[in-house]
N, C-alpha and C positions, 0 to 999 in steps of 0.2 A: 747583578754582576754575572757576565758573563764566564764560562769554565775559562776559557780562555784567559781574563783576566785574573782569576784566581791567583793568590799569591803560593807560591811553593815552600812548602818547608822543610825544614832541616833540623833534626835533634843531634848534635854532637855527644857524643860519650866519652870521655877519660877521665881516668884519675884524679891526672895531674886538670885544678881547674881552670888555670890561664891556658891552658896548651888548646882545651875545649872550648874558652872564649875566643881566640885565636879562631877558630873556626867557625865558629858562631859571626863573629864579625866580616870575614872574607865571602859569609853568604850572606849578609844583611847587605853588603858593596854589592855582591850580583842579585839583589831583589828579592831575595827571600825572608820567609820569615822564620827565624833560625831559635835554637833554644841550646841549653847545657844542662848536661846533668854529670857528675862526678862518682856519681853511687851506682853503679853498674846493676845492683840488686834492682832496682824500680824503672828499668828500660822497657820490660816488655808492657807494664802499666803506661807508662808514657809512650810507647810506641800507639798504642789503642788509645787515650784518649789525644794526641795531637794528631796521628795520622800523619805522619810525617812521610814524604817524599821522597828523602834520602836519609839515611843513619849514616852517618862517618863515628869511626868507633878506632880506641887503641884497645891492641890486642892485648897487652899486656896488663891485668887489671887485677885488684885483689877481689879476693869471695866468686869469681866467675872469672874462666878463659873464655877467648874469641869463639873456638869449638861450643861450647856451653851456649853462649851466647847465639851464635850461631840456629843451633837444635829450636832454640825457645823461640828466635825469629820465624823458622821456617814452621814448627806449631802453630803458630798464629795466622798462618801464610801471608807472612809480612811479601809484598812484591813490588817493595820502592826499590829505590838505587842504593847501593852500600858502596862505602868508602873507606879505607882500613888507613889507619895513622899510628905508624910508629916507629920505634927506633931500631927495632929488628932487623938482623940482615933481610937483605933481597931473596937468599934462597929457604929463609922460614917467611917471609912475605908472601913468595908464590907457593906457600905450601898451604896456610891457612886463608889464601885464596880458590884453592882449587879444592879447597874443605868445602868453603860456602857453596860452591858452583854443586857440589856432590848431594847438599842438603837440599837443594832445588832453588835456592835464591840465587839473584842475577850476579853475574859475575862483579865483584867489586874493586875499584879502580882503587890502586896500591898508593899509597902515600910516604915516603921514608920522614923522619924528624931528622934535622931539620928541616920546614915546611918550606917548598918549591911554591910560593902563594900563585904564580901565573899559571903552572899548573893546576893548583885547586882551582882558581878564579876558571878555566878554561874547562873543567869539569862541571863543574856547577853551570857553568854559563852554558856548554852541548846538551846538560840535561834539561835546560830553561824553553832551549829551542827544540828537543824533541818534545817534550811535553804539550808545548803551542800549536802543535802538526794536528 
């Protein structure tokens, strides 16, 4: 198997676990190979043994913030794509975006609840076509 053909993954993070299957499902539609987890505590284990592509993550979580979370990403030097999901206004959205940029991970494309799916579907989908370049 060529890199190329390689399948992309995707580990969704929230709380809430439908809101994460939710997501998990809209990248298994664009080709990926997507997972869930609820428990916010075992992300950065699972970020290491899946090696995931992209993390989409709500901010709002118990036992660990986005910030937090964040830190222990950039530790690892996690360097997939991130995608933030949640129900936060727009101007804590761009704030705990411009957190992650600060920590040295890639800027991460903002998501509000409820879920604009054509937009996730078209994020996932740009990052399917950069990856194949």
């Amino acid at each position: 198997m060529t890199s190329a053909a390689r399948s992309l993954k995707l580990l969704a993070v929230d709380d809430d676990a439908p809101s994460a299957e939710l997501v998990v499902r809209v990248a298994e539609r664009c080709g990926y190979d997507a997972f869930a987890t609820s428990d916010p505590r075992g992300v950065i284990t699972l970020v290491s043994a899946l090696r995931p592509d992209v993390v989409s993550l709500d901010i709002s979580m118990p036992h660990i913030d986005a910030i937090g979370l964040f830190r222990l990403l950039a530790e690892v030097h996690y360097g997939g794509e991130l995608i933030i999901v949640s129900g936060q206004d727009e101007q804590t959205l761009r704030i705990v975006q411009r957190s992650a940029e600060a920590l040295g991970l890639r800027r991460p494309s903002v998501h509000q609840k409820p879920l604009d799916f054509a937009r996730l579907r078209e994020v996932l989908n740009r990052n399917r076509l950069v990856s194949a370049v």
